[in-house]
PDB file of N, CA, C and O in Angstrom:
ATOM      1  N   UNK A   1     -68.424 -89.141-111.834  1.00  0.00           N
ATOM      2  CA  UNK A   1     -67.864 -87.901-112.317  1.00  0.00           C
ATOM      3  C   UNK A   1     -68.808 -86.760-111.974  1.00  0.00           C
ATOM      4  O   UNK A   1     -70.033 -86.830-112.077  1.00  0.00           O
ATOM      5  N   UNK A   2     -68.147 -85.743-111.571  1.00  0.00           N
ATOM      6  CA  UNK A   2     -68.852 -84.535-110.706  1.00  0.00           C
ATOM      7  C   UNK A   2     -68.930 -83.576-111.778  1.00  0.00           C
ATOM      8  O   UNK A   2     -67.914 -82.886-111.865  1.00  0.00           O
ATOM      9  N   UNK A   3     -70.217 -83.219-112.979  1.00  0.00           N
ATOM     10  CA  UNK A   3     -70.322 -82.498-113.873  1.00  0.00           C
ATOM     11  C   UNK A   3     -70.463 -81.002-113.454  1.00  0.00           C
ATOM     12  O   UNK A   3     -71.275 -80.852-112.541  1.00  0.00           O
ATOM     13  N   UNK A   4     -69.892 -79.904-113.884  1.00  0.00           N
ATOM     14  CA  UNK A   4     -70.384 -78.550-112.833  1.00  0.00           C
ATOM     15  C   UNK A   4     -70.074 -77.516-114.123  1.00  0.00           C
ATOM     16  O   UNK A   4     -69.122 -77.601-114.899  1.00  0.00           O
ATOM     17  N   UNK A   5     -71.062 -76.598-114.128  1.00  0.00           N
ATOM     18  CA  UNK A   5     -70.552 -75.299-114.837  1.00  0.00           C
ATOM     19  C   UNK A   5     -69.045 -74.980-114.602  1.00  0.00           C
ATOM     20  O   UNK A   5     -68.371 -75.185-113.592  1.00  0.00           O
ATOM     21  N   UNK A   6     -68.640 -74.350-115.954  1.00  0.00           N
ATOM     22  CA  UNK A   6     -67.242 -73.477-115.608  1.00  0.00           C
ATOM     23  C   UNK A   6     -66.419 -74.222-114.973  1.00  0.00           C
ATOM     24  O   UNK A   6     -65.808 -73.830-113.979  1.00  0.00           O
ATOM     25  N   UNK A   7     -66.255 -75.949-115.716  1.00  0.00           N
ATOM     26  CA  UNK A   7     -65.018 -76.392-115.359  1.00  0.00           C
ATOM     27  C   UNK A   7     -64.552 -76.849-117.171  1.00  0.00           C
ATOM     28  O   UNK A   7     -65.255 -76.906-118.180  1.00  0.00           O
ATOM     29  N   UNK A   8     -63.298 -77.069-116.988  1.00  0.00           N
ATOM     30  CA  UNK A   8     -63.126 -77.768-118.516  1.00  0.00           C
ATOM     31  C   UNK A   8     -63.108 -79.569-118.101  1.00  0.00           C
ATOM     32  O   UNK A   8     -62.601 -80.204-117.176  1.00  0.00           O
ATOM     33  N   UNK A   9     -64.226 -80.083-119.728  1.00  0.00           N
ATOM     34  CA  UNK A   9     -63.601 -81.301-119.826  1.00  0.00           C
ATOM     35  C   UNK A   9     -63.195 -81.777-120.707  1.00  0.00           C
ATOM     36  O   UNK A   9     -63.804 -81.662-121.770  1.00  0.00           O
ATOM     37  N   UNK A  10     -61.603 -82.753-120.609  1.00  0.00           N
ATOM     38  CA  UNK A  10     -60.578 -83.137-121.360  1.00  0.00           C
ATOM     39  C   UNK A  10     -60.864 -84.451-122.054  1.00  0.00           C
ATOM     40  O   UNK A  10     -61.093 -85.388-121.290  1.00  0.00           O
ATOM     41  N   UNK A  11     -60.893 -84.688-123.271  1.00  0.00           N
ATOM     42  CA  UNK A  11     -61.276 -85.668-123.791  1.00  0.00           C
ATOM     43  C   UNK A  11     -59.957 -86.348-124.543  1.00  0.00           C
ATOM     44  O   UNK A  11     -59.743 -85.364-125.252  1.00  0.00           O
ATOM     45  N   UNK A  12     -58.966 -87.229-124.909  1.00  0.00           N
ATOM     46  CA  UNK A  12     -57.490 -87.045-124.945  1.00  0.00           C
ATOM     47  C   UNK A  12     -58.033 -88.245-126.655  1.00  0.00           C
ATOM     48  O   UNK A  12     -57.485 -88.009-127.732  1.00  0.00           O
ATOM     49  N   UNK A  13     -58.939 -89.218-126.548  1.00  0.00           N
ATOM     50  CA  UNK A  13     -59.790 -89.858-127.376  1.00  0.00           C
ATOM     51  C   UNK A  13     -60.803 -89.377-127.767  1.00  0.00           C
ATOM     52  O   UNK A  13     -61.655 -90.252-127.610  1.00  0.00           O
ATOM     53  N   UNK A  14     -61.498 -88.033-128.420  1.00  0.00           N
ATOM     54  CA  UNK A  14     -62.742 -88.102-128.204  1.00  0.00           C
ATOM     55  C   UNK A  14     -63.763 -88.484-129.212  1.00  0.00           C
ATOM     56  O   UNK A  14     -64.951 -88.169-129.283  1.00  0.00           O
ATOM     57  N   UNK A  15     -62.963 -89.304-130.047  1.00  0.00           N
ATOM     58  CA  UNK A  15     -63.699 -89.784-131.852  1.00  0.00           C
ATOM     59  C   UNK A  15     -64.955 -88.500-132.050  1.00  0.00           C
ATOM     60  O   UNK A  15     -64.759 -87.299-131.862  1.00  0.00           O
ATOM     61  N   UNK A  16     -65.939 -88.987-132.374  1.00  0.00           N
ATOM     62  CA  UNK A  16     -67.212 -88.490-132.759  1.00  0.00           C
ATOM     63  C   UNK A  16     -68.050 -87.314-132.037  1.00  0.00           C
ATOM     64  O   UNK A  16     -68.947 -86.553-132.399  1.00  0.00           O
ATOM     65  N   UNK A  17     -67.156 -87.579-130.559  1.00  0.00           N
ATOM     66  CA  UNK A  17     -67.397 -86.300-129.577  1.00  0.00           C
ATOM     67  C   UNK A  17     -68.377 -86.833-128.517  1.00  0.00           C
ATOM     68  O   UNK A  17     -68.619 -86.043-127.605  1.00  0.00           O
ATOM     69  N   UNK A  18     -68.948 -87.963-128.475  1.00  0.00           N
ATOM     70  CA  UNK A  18     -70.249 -88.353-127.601  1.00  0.00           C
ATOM     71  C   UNK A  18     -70.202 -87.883-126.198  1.00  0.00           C
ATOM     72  O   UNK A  18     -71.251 -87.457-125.716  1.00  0.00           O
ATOM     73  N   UNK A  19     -69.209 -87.902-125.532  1.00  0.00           N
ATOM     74  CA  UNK A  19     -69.002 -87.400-124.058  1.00  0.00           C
ATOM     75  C   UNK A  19     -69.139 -85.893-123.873  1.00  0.00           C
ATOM     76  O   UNK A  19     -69.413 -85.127-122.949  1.00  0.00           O
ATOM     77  N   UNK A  20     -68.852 -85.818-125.055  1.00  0.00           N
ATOM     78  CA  UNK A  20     -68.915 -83.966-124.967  1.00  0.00           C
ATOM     79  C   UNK A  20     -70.421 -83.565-124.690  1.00  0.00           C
ATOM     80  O   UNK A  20     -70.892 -82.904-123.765  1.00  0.00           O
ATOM     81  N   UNK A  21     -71.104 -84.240-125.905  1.00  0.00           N
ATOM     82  CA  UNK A  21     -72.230 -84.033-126.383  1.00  0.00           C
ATOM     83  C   UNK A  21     -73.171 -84.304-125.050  1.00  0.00           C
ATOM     84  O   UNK A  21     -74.055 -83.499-124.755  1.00  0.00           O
ATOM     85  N   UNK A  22     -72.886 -85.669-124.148  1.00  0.00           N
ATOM     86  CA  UNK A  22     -73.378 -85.905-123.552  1.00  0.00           C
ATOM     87  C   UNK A  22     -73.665 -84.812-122.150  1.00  0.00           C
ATOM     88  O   UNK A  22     -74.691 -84.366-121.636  1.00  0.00           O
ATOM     89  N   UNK A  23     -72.112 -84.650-121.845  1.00  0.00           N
ATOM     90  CA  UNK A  23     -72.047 -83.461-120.971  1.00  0.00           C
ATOM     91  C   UNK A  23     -72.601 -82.267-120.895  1.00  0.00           C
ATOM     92  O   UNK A  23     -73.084 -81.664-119.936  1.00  0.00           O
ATOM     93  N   UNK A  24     -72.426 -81.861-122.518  1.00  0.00           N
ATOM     94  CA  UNK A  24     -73.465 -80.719-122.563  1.00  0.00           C
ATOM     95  C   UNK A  24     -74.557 -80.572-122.664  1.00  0.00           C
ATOM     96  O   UNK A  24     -75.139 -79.563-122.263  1.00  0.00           O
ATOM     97  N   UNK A  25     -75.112 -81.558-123.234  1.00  0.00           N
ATOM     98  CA  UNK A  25     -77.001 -81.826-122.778  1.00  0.00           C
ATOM     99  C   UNK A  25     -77.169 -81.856-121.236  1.00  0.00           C
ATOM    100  O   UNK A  25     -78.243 -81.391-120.854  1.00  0.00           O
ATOM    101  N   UNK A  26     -76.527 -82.201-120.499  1.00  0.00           N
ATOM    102  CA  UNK A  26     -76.668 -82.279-118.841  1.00  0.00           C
ATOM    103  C   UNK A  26     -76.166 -81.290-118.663  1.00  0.00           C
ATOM    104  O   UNK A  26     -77.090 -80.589-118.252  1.00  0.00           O
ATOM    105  N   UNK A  27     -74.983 -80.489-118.692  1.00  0.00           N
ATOM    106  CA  UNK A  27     -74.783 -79.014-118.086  1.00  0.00           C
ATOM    107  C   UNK A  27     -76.307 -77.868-118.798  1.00  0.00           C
ATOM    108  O   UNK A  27     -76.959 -77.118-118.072  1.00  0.00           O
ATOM    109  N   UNK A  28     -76.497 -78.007-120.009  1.00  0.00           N
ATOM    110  CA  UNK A  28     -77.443 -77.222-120.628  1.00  0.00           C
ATOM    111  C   UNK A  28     -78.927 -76.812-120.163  1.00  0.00           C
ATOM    112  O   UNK A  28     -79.674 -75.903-120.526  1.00  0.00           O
ATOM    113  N   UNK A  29     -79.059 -77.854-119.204  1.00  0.00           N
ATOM    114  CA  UNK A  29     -80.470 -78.282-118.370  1.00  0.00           C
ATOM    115  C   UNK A  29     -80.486 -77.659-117.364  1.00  0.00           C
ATOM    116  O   UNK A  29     -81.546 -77.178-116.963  1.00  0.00           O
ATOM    117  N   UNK A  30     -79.105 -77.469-116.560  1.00  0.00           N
ATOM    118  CA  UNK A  30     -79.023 -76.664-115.566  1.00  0.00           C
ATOM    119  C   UNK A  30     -79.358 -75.204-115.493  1.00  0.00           C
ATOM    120  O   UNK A  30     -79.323 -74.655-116.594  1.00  0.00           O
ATOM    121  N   UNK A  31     -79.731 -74.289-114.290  1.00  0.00           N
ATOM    122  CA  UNK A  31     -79.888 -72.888-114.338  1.00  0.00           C
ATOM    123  C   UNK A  31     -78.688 -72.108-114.272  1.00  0.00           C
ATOM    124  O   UNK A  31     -78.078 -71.727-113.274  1.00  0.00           O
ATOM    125  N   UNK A  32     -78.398 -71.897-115.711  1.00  0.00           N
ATOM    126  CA  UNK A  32     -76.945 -71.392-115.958  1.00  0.00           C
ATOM    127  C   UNK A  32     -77.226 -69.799-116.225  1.00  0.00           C
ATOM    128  O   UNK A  32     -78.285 -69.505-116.779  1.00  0.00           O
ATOM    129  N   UNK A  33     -76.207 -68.645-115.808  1.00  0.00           N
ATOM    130  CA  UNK A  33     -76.226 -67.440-116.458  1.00  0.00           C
ATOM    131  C   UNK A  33     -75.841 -67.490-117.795  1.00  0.00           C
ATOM    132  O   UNK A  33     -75.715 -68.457-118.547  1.00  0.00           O
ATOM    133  N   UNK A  34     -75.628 -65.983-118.022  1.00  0.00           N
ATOM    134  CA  UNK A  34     -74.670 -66.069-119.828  1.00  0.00           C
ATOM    135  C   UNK A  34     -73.899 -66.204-119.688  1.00  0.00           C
ATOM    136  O   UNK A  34     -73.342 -66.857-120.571  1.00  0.00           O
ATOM    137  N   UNK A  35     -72.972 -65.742-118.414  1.00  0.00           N
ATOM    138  CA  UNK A  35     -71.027 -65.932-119.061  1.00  0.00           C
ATOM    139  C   UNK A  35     -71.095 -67.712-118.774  1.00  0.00           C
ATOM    140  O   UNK A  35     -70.344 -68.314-119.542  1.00  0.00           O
ATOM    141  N   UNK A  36     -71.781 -68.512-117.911  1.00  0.00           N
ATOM    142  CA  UNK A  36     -71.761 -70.258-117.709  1.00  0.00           C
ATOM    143  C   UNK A  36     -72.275 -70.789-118.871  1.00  0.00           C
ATOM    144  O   UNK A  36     -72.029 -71.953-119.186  1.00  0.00           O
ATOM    145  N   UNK A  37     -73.187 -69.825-119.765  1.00  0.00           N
ATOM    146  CA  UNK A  37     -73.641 -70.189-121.306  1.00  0.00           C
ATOM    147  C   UNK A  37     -72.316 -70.071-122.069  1.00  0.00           C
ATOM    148  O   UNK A  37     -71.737 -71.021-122.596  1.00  0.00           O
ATOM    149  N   UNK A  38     -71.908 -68.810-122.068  1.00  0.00           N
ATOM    150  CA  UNK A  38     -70.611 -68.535-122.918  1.00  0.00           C
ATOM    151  C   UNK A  38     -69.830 -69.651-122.595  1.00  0.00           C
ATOM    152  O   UNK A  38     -69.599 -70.560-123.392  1.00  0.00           O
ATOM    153  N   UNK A  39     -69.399 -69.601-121.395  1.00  0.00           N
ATOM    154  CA  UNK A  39     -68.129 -70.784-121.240  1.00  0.00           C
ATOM    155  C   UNK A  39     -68.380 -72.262-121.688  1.00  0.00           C
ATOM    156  O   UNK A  39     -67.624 -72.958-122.365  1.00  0.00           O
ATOM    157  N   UNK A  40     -69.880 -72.671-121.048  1.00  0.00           N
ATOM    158  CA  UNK A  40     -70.156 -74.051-121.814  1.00  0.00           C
ATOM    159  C   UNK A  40     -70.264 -73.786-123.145  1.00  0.00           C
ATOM    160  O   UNK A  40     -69.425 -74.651-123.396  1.00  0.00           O
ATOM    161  N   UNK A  41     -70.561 -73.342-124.294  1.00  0.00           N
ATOM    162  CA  UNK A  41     -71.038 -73.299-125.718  1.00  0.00           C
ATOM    163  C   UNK A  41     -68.555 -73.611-126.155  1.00  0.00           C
ATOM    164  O   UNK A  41     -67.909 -74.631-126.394  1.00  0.00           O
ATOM    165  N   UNK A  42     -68.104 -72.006-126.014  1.00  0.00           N
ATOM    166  CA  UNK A  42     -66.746 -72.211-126.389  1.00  0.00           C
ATOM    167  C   UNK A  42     -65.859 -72.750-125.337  1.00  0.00           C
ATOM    168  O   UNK A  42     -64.854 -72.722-126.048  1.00  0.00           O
ATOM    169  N   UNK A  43     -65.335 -73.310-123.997  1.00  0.00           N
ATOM    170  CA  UNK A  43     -64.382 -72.996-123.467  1.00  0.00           C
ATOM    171  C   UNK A  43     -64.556 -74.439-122.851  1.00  0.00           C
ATOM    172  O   UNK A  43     -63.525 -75.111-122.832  1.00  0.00           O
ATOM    173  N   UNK A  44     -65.457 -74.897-122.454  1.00  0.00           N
ATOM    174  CA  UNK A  44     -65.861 -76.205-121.631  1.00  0.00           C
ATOM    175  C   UNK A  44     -65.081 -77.736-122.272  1.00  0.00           C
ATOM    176  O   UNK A  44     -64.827 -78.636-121.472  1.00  0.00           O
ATOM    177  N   UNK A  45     -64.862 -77.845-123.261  1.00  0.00           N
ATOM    178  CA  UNK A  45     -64.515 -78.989-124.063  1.00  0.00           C
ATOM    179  C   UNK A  45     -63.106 -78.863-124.395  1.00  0.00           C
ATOM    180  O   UNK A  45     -62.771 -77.732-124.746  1.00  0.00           O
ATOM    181  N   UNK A  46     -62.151 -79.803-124.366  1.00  0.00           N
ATOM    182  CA  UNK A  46     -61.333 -79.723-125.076  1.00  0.00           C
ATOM    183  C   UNK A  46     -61.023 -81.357-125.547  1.00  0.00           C
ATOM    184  O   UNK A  46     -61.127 -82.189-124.646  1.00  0.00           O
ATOM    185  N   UNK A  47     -60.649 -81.847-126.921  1.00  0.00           N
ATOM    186  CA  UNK A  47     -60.809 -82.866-127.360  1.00  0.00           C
ATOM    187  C   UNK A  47     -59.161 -83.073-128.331  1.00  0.00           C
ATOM    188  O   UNK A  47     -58.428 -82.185-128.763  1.00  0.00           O
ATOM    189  N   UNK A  48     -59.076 -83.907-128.381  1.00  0.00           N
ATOM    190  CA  UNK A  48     -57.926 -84.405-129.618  1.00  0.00           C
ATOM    191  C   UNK A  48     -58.234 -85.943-130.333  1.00  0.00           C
ATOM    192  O   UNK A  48     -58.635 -86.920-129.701  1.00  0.00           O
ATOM    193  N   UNK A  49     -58.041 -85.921-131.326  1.00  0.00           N
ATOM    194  CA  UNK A  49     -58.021 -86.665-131.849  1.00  0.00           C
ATOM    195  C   UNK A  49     -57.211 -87.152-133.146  1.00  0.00           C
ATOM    196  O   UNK A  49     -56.984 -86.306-134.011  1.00  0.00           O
ATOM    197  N   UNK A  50     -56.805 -88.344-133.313  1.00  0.00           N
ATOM    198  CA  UNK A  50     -55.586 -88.574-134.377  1.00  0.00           C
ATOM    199  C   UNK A  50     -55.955 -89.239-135.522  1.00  0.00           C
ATOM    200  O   UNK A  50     -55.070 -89.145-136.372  1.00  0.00           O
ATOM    201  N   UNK A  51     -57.095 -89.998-135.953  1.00  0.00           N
ATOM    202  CA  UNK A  51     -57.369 -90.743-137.279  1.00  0.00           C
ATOM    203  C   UNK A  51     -58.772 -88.835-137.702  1.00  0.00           C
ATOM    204  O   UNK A  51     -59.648 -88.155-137.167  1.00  0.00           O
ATOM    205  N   UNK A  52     -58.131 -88.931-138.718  1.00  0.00           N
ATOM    206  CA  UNK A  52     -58.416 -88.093-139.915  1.00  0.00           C
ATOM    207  C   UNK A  52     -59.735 -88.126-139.567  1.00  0.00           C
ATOM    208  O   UNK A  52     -60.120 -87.435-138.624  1.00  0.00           O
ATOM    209  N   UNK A  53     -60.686 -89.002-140.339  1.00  0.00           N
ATOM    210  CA  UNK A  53     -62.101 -89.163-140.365  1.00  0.00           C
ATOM    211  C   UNK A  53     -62.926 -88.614-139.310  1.00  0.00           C
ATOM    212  O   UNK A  53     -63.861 -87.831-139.480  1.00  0.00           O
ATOM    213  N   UNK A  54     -62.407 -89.202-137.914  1.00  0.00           N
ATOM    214  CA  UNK A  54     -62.925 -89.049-136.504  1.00  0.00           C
ATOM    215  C   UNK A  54     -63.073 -87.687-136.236  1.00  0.00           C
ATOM    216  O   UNK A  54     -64.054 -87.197-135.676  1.00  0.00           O
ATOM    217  N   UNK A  55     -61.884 -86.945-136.724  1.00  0.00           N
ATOM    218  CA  UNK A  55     -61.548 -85.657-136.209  1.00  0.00           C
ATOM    219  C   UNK A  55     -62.995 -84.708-137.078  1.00  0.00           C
ATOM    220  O   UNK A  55     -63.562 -83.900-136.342  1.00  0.00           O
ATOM    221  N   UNK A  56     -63.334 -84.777-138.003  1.00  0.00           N
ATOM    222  CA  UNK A  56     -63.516 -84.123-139.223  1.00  0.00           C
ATOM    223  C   UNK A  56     -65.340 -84.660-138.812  1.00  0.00           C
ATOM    224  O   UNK A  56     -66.352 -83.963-138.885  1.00  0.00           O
ATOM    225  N   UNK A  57     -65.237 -85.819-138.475  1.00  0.00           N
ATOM    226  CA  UNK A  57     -66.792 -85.952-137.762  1.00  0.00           C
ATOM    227  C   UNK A  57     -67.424 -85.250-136.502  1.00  0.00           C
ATOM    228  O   UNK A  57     -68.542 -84.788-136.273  1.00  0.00           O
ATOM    229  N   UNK A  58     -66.523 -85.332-135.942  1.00  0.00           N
ATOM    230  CA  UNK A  58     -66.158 -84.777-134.466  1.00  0.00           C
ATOM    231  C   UNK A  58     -66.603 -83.610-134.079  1.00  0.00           C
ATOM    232  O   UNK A  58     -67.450 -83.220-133.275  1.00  0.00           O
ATOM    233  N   UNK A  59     -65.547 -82.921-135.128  1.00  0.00           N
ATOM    234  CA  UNK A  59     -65.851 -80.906-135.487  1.00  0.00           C
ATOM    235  C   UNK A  59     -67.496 -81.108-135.764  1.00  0.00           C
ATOM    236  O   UNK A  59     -68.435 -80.728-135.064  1.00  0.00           O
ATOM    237  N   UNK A  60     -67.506 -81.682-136.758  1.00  0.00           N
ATOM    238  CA  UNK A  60     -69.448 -81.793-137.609  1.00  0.00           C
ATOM    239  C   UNK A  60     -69.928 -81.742-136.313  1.00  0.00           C
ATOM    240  O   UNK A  60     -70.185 -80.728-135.664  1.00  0.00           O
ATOM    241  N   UNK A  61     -70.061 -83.195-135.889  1.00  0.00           N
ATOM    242  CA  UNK A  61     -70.968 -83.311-134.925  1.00  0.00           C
ATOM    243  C   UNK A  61     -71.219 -82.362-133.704  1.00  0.00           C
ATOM    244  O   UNK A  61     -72.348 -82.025-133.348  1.00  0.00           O
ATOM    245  N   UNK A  62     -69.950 -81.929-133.041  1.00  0.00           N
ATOM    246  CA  UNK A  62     -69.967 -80.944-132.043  1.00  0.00           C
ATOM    247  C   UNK A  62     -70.878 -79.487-132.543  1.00  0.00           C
ATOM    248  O   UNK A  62     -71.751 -78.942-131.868  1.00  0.00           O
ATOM    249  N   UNK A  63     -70.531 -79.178-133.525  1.00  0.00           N
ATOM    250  CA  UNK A  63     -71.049 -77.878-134.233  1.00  0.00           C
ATOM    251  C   UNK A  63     -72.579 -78.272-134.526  1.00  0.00           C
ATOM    252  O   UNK A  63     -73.537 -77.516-134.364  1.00  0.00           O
ATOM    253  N   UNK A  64     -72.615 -79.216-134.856  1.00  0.00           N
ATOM    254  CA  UNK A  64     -74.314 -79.414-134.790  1.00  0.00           C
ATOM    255  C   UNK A  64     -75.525 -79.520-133.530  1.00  0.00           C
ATOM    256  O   UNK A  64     -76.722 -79.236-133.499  1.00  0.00           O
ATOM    257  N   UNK A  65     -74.517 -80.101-132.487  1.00  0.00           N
ATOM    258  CA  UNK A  65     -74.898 -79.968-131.537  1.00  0.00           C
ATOM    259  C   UNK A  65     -74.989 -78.473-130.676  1.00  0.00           C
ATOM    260  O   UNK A  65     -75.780 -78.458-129.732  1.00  0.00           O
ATOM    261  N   UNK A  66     -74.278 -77.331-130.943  1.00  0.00           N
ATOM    262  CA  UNK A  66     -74.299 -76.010-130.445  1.00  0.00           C
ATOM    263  C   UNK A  66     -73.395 -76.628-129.554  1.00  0.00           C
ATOM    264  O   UNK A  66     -73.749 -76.832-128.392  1.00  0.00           O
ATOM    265  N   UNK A  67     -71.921 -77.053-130.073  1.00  0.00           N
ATOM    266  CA  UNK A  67     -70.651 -76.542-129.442  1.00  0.00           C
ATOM    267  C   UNK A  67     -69.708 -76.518-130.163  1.00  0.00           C
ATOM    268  O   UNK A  67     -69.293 -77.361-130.958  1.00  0.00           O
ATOM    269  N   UNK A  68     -69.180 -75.088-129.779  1.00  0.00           N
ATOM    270  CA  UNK A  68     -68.307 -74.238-130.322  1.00  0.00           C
ATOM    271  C   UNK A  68     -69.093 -73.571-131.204  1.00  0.00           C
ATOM    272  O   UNK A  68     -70.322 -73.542-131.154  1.00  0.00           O
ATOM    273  N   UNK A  69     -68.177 -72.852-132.284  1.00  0.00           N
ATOM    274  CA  UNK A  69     -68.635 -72.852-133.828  1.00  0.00           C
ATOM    275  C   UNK A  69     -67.254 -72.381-134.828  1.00  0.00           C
ATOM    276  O   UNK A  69     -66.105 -72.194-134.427  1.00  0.00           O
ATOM    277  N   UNK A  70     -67.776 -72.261-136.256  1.00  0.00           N
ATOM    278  CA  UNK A  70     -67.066 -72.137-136.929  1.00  0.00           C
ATOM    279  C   UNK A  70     -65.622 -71.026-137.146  1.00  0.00           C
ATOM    280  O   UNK A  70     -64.642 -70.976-137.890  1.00  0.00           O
ATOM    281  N   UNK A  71     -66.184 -70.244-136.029  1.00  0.00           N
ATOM    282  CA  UNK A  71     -65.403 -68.868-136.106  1.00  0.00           C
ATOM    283  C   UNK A  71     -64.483 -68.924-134.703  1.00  0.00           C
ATOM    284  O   UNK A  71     -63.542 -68.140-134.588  1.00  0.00           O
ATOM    285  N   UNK A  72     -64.762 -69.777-133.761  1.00  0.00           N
ATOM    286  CA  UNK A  72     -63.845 -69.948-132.610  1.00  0.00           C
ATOM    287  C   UNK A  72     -62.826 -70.789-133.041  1.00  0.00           C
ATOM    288  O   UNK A  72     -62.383 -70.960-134.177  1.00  0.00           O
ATOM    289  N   UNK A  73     -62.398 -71.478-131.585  1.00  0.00           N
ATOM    290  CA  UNK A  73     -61.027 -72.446-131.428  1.00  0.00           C
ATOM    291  C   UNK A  73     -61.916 -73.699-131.506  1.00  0.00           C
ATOM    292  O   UNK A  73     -62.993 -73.947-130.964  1.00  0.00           O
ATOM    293  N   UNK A  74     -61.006 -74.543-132.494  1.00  0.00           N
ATOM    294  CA  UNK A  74     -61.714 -75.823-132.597  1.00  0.00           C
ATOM    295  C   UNK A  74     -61.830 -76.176-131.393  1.00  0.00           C
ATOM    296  O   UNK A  74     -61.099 -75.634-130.565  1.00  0.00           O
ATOM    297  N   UNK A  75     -62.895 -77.298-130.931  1.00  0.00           N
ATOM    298  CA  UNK A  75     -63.329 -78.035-129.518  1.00  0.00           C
ATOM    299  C   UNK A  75     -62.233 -79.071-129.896  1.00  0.00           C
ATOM    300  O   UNK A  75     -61.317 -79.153-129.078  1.00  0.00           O
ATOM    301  N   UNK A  76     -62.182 -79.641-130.668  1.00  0.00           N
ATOM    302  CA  UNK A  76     -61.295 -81.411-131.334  1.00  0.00           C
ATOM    303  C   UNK A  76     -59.691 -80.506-131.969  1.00  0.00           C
ATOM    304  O   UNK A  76     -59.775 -79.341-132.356  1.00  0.00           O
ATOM    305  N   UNK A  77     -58.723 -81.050-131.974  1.00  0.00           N
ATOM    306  CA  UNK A  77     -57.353 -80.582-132.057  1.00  0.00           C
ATOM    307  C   UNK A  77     -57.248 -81.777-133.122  1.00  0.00           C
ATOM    308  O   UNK A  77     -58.355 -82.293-133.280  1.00  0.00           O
ATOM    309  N   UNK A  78     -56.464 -82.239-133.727  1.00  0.00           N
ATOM    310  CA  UNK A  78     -55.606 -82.951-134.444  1.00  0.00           C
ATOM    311  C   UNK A  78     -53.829 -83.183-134.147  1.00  0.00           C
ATOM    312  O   UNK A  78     -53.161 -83.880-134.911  1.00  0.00           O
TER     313      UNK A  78
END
């Protein structure tokens, strides 16, 4: 898988978020501007998930990690 600034990635399972998380520790390393900061932090992720718990960890975990935040569009859907 070819990881690159300023693409979205689709997670259709993403329980707890680990791929996200993972991705963005490796895009984060890179020599990114601000709007490739902006876009990775809100726009880069998109996730769904359907058991309750997962979802609700998911949000946690992503937000702890510095993605998304509380005042944007969730990263995880329901």
């Amino acid at each position: 898988l070819a990881i690159r600034p300023m693409k979205i990635i689709a997670d259709p399972f993403c329980g707890p978020g680990r791929l996200f998380i993972e991705a963005y520790n490796y895009l984060a390393k890179q020599n990114l501007d601000i709007e490739e900061k902006r876009f990775l932090k809100y726009e880069t992720f998109y996730g769904w998930e359907v058991t309750v718990d997962l979802y609700r960890i998911g949000l946690m975990n992503l937000w702890l990690h510095n993605i998304g935040d509380i005042n944007s569009r969730a990263v995880v859907e329901r």
